[in-house]
C-alpha positions, -999 to +999 in steps of 0.1 A: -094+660-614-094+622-620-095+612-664-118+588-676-106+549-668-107+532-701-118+494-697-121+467-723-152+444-725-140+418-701-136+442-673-170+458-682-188+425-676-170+424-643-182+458-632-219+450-645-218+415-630-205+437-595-239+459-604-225+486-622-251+504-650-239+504-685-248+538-700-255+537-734-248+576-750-254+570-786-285+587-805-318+570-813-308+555-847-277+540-834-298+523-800-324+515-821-300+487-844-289+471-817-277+474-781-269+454-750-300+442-732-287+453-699-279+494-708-303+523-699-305+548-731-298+582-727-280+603-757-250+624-750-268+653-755-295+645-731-267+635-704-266+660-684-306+661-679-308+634-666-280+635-630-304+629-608-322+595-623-282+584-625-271+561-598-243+576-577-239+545-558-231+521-586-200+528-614-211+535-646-195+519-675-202+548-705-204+531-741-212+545-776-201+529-812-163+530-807-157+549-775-150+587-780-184+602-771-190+579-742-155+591-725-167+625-730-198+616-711-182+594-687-157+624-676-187+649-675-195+622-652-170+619-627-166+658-628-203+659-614-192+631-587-197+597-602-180+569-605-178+560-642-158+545-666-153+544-704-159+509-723-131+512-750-136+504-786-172+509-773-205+488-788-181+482-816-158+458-791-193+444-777-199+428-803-168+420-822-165+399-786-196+381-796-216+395-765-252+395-767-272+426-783-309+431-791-331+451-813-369+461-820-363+446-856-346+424-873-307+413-865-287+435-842-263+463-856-239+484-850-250+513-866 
């Protein structure tokens, strides 16, 4: 069984700019303060729910706040036969890197 491929932020805009899906696994609070314009929502909990709206053709970069809970969800992942990858130091490293995020209200947060 392959492990989880950690990437850093640089790679991850590689892989999304080659059409991969970022998968943002963090709960409703946390997506809610801010997140990257491009990720589709669905909480590590909900994961496995949702296979068969998931893109098996594209690699998914996982993300969460700082990269624990989206590995978990990234190997769930390839155990079910994707192709997905784990952005390290998660939305944490997105934006420490200055990448863009967006909110409902107000300034964009990690929360």
């Amino acid at each position: 069984m392959s492990r989880i491929e950690n990437v850093d932020v640089a790679r991850a805009l590689e892989l999304l700019e080659e059409g991969a899906l970022l998968l943002d696994v963090r709960e409703d609070d946390e997506w809610n303060a801010g997140h990257a314009p491009p990720a589709r929502h669905v909480a590590l909990s909900s994961v496995p729910d949702f296979l068969d709206e998931l893109p098996r053709e594209r690699v998914i970069v996982c993300v969460c706040r700082a990269g624990s809970r989206s590995a978990r969800a990234g190997q769930f992942l390839i155990e079910q036969g994707f192709d997905a990858v784990n952005l390290d130091g998660g939305m944490m490293a997105w934006h420490d890197a200055g990448i863009e995020m967006v909110t409902e209200s107000g300034e964009p947060t990690v929360a």
